[in-house]
mmCIF file as Biopython writes it, N, C-alpha, C and O atoms, coordinates in Angstrom:
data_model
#
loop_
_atom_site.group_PDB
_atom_site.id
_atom_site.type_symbol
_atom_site.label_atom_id
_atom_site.label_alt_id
_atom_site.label_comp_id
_atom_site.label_asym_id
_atom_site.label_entity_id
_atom_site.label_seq_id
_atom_site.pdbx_PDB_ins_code
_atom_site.Cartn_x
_atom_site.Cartn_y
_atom_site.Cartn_z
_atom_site.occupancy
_atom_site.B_iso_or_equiv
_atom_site.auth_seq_id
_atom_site.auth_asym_id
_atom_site.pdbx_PDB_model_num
ATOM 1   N N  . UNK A ? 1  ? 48.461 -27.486 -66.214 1.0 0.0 1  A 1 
ATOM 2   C CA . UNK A ? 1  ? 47.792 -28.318 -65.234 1.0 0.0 1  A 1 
ATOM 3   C C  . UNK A ? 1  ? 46.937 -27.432 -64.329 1.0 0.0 1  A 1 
ATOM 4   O O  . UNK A ? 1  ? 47.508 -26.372 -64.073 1.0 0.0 1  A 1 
ATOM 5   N N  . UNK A ? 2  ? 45.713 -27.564 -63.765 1.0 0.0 2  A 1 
ATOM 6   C CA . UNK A ? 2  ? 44.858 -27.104 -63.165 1.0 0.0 2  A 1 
ATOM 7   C C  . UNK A ? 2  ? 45.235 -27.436 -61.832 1.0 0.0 2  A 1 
ATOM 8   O O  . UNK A ? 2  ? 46.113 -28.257 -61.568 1.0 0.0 2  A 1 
ATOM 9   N N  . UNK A ? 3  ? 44.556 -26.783 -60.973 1.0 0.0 3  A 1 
ATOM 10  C CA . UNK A ? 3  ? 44.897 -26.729 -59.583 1.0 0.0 3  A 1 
ATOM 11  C C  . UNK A ? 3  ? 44.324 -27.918 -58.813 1.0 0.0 3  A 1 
ATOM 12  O O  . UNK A ? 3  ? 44.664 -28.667 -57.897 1.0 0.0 3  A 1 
ATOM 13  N N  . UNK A ? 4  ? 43.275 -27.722 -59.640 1.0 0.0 4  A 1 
ATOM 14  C CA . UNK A ? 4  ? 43.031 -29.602 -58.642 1.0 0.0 4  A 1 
ATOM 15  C C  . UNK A ? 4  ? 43.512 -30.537 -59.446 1.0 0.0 4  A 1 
ATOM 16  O O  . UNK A ? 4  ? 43.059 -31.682 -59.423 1.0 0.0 4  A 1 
ATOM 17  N N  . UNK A ? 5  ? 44.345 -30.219 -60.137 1.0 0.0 5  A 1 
ATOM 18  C CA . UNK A ? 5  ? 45.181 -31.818 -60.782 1.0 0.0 5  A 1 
ATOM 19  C C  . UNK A ? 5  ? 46.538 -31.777 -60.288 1.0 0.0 5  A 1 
ATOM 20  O O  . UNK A ? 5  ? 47.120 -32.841 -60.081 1.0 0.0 5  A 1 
ATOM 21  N N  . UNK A ? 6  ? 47.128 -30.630 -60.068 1.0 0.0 6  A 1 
ATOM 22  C CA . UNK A ? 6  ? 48.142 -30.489 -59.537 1.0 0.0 6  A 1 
ATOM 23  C C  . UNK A ? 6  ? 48.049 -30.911 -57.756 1.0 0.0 6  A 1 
ATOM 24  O O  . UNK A ? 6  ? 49.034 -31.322 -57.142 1.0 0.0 6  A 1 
ATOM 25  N N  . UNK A ? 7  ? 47.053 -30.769 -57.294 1.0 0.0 7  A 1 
ATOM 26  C CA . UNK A ? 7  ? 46.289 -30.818 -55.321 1.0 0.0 7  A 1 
ATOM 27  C C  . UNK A ? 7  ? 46.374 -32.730 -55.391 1.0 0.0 7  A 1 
ATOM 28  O O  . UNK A ? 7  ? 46.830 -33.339 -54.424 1.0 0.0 7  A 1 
ATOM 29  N N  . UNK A ? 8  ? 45.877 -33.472 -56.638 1.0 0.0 8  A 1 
ATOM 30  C CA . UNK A ? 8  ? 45.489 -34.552 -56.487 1.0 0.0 8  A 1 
ATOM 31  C C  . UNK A ? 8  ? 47.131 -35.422 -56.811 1.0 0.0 8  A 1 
ATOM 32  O O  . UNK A ? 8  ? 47.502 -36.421 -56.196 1.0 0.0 8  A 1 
ATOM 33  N N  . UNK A ? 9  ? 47.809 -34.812 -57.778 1.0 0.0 9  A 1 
ATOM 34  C CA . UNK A ? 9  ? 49.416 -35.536 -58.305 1.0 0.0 9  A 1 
ATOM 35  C C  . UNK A ? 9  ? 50.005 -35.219 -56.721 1.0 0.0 9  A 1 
ATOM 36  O O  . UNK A ? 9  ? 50.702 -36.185 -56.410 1.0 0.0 9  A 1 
ATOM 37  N N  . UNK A ? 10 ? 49.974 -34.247 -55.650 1.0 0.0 10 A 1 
ATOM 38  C CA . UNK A ? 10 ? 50.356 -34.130 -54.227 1.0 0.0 10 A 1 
ATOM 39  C C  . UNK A ? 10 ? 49.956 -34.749 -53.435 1.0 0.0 10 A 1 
ATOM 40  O O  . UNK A ? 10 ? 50.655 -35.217 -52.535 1.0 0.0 10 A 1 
ATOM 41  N N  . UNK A ? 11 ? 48.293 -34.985 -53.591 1.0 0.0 11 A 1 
ATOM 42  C CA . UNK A ? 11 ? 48.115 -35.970 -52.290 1.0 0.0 11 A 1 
ATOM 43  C C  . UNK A ? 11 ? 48.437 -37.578 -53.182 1.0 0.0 11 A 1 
ATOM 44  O O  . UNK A ? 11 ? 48.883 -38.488 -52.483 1.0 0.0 11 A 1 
ATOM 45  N N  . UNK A ? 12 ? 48.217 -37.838 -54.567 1.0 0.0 12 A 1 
ATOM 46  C CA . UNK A ? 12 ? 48.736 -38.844 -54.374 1.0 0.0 12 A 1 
ATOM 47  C C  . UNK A ? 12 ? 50.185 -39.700 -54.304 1.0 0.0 12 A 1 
ATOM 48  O O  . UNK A ? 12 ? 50.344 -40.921 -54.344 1.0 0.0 12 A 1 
ATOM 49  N N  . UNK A ? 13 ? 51.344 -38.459 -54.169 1.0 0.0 13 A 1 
ATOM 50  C CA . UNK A ? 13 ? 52.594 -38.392 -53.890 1.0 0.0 13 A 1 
ATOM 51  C C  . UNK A ? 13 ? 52.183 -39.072 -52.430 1.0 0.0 13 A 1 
ATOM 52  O O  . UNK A ? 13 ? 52.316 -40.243 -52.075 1.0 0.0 13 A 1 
ATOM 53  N N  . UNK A ? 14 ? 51.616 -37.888 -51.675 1.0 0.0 14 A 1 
ATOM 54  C CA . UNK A ? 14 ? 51.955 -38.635 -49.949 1.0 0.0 14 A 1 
ATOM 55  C C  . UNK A ? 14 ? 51.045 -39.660 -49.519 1.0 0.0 14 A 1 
ATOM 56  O O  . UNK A ? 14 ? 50.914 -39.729 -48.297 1.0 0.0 14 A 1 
ATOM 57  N N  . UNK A ? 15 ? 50.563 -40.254 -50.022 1.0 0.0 15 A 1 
ATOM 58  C CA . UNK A ? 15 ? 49.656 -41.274 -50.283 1.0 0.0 15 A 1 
ATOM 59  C C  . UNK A ? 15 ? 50.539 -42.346 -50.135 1.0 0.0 15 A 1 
ATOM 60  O O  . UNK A ? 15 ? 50.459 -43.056 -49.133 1.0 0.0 15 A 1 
ATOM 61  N N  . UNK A ? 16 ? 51.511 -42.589 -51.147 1.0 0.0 16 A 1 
ATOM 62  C CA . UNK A ? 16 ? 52.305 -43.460 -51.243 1.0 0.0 16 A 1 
ATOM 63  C C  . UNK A ? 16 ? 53.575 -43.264 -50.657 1.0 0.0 16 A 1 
ATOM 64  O O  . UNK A ? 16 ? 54.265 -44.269 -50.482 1.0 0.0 16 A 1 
ATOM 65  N N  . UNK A ? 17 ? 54.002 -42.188 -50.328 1.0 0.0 17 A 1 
ATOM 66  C CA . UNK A ? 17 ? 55.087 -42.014 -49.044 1.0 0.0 17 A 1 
ATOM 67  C C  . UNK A ? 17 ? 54.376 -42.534 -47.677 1.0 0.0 17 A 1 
ATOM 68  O O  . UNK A ? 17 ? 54.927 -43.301 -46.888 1.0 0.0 17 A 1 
ATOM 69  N N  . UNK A ? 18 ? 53.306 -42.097 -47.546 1.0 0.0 18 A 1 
ATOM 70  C CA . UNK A ? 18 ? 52.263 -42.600 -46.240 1.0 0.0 18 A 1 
ATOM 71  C C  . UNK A ? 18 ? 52.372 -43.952 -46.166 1.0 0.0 18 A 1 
ATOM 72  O O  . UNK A ? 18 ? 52.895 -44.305 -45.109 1.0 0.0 18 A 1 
ATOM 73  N N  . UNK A ? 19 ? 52.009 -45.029 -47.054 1.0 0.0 19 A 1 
ATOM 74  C CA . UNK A ? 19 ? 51.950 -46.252 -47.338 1.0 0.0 19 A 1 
ATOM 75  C C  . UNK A ? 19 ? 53.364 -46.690 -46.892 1.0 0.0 19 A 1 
ATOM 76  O O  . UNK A ? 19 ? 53.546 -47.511 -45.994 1.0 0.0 19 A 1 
ATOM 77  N N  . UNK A ? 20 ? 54.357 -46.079 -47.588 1.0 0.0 20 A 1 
ATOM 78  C CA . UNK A ? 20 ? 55.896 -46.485 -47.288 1.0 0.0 20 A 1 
ATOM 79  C C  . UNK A ? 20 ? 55.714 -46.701 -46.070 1.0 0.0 20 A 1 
ATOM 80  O O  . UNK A ? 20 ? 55.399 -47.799 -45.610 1.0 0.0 20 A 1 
ATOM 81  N N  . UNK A ? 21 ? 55.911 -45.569 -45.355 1.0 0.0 21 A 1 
ATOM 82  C CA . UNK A ? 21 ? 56.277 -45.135 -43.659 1.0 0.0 21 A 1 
ATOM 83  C C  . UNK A ? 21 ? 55.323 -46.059 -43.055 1.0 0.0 21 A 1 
ATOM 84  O O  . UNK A ? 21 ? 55.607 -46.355 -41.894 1.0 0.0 21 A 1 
ATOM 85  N N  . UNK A ? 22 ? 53.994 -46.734 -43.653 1.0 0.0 22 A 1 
ATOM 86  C CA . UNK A ? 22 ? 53.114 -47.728 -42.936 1.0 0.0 22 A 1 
ATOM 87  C C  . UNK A ? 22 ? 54.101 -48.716 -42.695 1.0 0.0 22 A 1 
ATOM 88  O O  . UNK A ? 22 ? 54.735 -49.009 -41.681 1.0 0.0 22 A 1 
ATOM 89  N N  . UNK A ? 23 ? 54.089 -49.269 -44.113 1.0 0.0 23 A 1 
ATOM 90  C CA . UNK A ? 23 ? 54.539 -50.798 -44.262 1.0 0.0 23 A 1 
ATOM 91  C C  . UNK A ? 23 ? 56.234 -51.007 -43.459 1.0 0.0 23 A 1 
ATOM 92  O O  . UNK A ? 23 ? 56.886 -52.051 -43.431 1.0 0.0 23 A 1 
ATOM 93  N N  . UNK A ? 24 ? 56.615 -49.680 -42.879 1.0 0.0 24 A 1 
ATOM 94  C CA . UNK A ? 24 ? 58.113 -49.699 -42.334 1.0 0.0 24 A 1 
ATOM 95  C C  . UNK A ? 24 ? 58.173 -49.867 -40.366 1.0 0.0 24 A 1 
ATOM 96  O O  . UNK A ? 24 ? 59.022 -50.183 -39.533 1.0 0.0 24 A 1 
ATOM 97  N N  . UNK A ? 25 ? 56.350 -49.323 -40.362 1.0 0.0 25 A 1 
ATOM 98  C CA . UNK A ? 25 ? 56.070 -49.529 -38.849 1.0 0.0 25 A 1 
ATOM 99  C C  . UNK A ? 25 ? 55.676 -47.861 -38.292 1.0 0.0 25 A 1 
ATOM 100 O O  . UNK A ? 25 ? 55.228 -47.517 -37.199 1.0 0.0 25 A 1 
ATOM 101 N N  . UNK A ? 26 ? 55.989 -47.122 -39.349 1.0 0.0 26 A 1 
ATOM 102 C CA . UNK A ? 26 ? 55.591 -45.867 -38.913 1.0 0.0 26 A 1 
ATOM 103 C C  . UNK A ? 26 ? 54.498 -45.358 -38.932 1.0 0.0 26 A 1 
ATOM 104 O O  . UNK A ? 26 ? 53.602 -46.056 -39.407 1.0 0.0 26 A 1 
ATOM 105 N N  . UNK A ? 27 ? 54.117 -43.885 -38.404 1.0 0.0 27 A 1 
ATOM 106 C CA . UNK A ? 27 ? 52.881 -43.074 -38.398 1.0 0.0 27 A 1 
ATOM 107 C C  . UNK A ? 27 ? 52.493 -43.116 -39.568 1.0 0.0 27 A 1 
ATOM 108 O O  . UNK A ? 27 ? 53.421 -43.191 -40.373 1.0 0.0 27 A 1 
ATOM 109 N N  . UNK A ? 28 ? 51.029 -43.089 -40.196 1.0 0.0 28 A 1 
ATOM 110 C CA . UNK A ? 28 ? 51.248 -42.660 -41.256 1.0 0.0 28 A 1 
ATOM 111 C C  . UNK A ? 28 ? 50.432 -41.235 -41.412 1.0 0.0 28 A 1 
ATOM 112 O O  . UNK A ? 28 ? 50.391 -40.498 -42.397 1.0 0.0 28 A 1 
ATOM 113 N N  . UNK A ? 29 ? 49.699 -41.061 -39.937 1.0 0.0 29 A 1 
ATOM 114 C CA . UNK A ? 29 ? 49.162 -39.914 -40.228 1.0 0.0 29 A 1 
ATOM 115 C C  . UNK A ? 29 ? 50.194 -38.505 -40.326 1.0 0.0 29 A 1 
ATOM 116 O O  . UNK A ? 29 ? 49.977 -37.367 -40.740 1.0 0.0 29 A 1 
ATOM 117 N N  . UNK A ? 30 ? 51.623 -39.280 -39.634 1.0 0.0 30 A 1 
ATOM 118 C CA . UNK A ? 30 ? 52.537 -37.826 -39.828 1.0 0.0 30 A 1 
ATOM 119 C C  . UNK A ? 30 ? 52.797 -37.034 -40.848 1.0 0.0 30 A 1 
ATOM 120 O O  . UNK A ? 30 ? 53.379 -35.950 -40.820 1.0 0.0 30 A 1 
ATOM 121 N N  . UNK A ? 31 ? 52.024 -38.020 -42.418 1.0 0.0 31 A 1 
ATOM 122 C CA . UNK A ? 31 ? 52.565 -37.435 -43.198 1.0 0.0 31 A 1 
ATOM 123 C C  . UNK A ? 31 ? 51.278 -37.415 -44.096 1.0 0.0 31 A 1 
ATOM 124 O O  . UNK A ? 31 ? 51.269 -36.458 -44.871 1.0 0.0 31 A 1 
ATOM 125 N N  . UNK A ? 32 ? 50.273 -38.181 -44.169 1.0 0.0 32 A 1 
ATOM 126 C CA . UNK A ? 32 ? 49.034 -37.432 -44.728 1.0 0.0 32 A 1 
ATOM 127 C C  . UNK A ? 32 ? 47.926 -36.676 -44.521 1.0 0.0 32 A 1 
ATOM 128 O O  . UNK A ? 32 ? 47.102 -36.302 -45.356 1.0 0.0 32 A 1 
ATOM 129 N N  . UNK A ? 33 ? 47.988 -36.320 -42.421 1.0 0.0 33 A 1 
ATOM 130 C CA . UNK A ? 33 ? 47.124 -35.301 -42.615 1.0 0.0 33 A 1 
ATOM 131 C C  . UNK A ? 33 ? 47.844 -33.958 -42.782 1.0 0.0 33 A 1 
ATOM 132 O O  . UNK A ? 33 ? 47.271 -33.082 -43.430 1.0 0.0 33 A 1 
ATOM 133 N N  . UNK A ? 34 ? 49.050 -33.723 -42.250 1.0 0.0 34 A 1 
ATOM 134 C CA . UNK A ? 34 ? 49.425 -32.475 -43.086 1.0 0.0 34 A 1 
ATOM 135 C C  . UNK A ? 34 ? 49.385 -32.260 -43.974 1.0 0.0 34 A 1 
ATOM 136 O O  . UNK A ? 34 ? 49.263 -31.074 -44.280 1.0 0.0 34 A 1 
ATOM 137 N N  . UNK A ? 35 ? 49.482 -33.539 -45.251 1.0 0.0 35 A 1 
ATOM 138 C CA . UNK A ? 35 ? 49.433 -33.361 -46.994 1.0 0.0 35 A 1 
ATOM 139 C C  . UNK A ? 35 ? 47.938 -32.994 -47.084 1.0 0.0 35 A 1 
ATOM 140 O O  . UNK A ? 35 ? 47.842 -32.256 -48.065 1.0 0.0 35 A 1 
ATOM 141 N N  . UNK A ? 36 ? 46.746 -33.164 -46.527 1.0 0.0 36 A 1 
ATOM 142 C CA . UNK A ? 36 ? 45.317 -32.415 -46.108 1.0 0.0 36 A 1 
ATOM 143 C C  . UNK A ? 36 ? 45.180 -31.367 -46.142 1.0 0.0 36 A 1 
ATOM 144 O O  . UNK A ? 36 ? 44.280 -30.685 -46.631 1.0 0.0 36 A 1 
ATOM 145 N N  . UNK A ? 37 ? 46.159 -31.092 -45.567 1.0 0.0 37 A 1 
ATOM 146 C CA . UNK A ? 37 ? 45.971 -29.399 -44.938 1.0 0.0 37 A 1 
ATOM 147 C C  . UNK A ? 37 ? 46.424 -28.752 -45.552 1.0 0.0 37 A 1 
ATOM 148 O O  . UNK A ? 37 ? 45.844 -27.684 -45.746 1.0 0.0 37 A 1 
ATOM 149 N N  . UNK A ? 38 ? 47.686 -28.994 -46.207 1.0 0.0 38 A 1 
ATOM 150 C CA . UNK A ? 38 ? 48.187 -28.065 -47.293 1.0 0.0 38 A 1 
ATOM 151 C C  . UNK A ? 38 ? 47.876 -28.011 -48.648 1.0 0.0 38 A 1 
ATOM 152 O O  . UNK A ? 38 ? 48.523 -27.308 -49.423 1.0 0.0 38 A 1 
ATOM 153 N N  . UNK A ? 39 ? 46.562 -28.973 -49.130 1.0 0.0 39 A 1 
ATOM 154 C CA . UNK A ? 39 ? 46.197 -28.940 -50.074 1.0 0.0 39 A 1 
ATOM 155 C C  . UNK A ? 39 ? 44.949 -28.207 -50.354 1.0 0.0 39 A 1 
ATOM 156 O O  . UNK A ? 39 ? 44.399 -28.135 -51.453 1.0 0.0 39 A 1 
ATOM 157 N N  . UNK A ? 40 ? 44.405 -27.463 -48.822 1.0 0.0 40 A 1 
ATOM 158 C CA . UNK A ? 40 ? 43.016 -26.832 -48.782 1.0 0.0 40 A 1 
ATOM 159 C C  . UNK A ? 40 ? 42.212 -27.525 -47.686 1.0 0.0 40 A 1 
ATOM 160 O O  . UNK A ? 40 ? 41.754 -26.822 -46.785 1.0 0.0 40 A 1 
ATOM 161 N N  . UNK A ? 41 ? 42.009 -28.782 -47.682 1.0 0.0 41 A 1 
ATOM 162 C CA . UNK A ? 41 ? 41.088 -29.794 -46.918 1.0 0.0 41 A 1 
ATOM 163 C C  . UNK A ? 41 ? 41.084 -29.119 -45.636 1.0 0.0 41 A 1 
ATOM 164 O O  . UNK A ? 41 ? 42.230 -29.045 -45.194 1.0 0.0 41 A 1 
ATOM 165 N N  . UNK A ? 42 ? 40.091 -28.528 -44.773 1.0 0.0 42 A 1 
ATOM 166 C CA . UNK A ? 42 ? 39.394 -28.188 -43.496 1.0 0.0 42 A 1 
ATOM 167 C C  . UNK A ? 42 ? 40.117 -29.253 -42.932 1.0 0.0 42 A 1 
ATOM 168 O O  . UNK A ? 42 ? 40.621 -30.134 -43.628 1.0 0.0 42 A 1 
ATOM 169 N N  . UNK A ? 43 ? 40.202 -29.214 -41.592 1.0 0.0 43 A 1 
ATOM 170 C CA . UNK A ? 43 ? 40.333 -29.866 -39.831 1.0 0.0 43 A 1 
ATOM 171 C C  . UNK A ? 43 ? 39.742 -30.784 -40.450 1.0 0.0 43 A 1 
ATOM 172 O O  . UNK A ? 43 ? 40.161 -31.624 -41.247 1.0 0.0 43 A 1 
ATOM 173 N N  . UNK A ? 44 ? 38.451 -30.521 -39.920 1.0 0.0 44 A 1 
ATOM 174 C CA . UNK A ? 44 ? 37.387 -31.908 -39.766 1.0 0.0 44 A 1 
ATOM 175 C C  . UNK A ? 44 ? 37.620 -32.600 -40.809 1.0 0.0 44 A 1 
ATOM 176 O O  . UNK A ? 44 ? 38.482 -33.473 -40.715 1.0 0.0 44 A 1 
ATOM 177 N N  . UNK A ? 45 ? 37.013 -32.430 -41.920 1.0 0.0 45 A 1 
ATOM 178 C CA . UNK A ? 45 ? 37.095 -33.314 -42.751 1.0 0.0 45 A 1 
ATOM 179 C C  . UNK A ? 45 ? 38.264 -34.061 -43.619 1.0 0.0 45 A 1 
ATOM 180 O O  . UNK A ? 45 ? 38.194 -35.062 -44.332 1.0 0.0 45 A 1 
ATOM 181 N N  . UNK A ? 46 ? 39.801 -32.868 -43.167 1.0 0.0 46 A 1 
ATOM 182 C CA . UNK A ? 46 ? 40.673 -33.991 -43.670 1.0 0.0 46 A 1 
ATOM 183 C C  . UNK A ? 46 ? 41.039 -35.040 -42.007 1.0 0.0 46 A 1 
ATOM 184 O O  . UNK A ? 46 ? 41.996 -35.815 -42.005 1.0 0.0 46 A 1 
ATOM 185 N N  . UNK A ? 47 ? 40.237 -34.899 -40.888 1.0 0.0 47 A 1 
ATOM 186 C CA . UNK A ? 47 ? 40.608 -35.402 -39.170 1.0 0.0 47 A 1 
ATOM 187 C C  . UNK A ? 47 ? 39.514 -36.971 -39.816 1.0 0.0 47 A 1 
ATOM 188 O O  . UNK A ? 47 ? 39.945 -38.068 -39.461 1.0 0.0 47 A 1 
ATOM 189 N N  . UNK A ? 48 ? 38.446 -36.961 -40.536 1.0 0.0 48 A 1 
ATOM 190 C CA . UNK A ? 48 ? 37.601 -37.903 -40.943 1.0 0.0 48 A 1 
ATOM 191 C C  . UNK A ? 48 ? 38.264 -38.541 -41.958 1.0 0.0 48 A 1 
ATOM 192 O O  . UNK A ? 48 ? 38.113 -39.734 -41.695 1.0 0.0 48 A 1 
ATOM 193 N N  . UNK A ? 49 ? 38.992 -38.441 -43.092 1.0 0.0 49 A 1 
ATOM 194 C CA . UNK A ? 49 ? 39.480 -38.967 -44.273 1.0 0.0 49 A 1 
ATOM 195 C C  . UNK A ? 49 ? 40.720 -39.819 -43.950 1.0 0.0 49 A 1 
ATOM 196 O O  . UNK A ? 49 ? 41.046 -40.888 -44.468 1.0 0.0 49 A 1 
ATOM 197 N N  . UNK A ? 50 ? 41.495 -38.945 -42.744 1.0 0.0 50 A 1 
ATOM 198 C CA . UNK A ? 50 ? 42.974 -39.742 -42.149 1.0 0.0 50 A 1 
ATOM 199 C C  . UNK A ? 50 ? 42.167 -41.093 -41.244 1.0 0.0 50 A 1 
ATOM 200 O O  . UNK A ? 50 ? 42.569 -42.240 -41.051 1.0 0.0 50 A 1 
ATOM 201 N N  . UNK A ? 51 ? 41.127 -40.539 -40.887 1.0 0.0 51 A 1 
ATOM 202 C CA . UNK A ? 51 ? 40.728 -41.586 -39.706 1.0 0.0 51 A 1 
ATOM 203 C C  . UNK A ? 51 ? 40.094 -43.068 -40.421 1.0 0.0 51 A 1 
ATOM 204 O O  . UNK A ? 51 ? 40.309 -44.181 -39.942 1.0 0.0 51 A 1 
ATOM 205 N N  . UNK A ? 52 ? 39.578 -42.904 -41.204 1.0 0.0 52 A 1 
ATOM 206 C CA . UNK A ? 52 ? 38.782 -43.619 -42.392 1.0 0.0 52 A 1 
ATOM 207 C C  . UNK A ? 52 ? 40.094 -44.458 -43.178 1.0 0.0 52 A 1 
ATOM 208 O O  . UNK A ? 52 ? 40.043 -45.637 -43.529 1.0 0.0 52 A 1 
ATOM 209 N N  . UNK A ? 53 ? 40.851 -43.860 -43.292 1.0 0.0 53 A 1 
ATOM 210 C CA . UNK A ? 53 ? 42.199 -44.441 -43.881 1.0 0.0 53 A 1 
ATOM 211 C C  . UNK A ? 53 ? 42.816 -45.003 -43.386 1.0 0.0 53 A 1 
ATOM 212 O O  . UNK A ? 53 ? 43.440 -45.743 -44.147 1.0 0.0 53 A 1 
ATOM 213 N N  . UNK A ? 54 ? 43.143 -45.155 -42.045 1.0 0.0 54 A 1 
ATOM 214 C CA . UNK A ? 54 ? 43.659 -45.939 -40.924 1.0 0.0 54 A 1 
ATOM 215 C C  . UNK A ? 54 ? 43.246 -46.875 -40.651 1.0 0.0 54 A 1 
ATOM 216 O O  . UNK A ? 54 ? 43.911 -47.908 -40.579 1.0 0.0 54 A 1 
ATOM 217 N N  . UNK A ? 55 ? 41.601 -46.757 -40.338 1.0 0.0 55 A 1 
ATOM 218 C CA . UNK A ? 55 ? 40.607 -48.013 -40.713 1.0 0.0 55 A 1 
ATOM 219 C C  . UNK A ? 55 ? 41.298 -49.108 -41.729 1.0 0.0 55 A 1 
ATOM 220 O O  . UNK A ? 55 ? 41.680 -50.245 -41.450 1.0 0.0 55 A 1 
ATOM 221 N N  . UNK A ? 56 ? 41.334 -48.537 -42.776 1.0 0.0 56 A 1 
ATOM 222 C CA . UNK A ? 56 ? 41.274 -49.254 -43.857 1.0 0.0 56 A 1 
ATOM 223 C C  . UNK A ? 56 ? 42.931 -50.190 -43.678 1.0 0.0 56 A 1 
ATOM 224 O O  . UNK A ? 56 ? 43.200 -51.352 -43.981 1.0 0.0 56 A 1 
ATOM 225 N N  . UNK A ? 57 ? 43.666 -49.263 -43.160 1.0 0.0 57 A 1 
ATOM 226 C CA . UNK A ? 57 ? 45.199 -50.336 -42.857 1.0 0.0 57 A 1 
ATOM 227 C C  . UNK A ? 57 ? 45.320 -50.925 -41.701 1.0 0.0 57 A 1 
ATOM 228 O O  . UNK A ? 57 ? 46.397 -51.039 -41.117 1.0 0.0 57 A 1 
ATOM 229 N N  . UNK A ? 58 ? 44.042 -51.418 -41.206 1.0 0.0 58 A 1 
ATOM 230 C CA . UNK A ? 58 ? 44.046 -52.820 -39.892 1.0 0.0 58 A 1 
ATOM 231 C C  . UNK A ? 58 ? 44.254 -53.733 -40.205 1.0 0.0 58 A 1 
ATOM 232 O O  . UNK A ? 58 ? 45.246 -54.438 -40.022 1.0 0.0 58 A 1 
ATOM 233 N N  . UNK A ? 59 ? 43.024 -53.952 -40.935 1.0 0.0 59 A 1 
ATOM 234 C CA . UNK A ? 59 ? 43.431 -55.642 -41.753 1.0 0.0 59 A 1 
ATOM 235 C C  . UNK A ? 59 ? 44.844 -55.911 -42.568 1.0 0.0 59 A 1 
ATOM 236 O O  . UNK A ? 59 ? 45.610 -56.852 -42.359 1.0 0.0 59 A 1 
ATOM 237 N N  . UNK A ? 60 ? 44.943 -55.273 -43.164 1.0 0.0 60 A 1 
ATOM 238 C CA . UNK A ? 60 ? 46.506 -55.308 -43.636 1.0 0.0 60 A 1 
ATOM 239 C C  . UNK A ? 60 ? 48.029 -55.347 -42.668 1.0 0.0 60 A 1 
ATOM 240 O O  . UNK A ? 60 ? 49.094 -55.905 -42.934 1.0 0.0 60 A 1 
ATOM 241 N N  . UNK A ? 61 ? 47.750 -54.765 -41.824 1.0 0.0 61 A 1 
ATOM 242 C CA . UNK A ? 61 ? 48.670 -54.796 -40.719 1.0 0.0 61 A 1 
ATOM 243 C C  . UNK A ? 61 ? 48.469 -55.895 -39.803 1.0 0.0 61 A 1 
ATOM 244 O O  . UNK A ? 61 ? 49.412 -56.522 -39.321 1.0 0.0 61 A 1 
ATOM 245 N N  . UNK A ? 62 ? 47.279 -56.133 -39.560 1.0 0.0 62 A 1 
ATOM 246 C CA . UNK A ? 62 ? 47.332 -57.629 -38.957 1.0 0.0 62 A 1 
ATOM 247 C C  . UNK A ? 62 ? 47.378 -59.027 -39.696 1.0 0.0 62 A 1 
ATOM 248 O O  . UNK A ? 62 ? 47.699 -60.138 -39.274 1.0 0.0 62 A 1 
ATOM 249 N N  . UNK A ? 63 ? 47.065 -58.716 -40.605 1.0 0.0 63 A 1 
ATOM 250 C CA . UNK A ? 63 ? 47.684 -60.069 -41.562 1.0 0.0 63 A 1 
ATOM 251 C C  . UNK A ? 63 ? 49.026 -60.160 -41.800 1.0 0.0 63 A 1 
ATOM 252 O O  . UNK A ? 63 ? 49.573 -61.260 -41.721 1.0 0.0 63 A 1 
ATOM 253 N N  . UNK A ? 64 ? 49.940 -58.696 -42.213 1.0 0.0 64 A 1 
ATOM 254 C CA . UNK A ? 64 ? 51.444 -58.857 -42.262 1.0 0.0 64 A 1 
ATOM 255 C C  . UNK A ? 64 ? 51.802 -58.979 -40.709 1.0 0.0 64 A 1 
ATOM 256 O O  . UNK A ? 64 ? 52.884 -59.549 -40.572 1.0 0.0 64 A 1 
ATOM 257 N N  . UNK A ? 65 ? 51.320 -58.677 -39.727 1.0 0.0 65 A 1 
ATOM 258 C CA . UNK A ? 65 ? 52.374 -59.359 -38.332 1.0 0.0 65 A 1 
ATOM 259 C C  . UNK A ? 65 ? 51.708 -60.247 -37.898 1.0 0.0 65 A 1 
ATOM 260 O O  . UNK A ? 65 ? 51.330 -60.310 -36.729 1.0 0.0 65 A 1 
ATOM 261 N N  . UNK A ? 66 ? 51.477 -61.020 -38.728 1.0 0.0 66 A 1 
ATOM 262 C CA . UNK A ? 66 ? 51.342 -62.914 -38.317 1.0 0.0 66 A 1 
ATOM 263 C C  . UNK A ? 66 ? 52.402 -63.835 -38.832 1.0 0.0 66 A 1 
ATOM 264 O O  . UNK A ? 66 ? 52.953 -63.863 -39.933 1.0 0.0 66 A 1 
ATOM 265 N N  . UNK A ? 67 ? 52.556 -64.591 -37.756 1.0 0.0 67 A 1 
ATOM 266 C CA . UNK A ? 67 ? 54.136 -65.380 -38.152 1.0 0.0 67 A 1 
ATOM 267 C C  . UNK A ? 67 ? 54.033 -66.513 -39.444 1.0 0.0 67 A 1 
ATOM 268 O O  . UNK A ? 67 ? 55.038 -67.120 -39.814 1.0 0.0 67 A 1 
#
């Protein structure tokens, strides 16, 4: 396995641990921008990719806490 296939089977491990810890009420950046950082990804641009991703779990979070 190559190194960026092995970087991508990691982030998409915490990807879906991230998702877990969402859907449970937790952070989820606690656990994918460090998976960023330890995969190579710069500050900035893994600080833009977590932020962009968060975005993306609004709508989802406000549709699941409606009664």
């Amino acid at each position: 396995m190559t190194s960026a296939a092995i970087h991508a089977v990691q982030l998409l491990g915490a990807g879906v641990l991230a998702g877990a810890v969402d859907s449970a009420g937790g952070i989820t950046s606690l656990i994918s921008y460090p998976a960023l950082l330890a995969v190579g990804i710069a500050p900035l641009p893994a600080t833009v990719t977590n932020s962009v991703a968060l975005v993306a779990c609004w709508p989802g979070s406000a549709v699941g806490s409606q009664p």
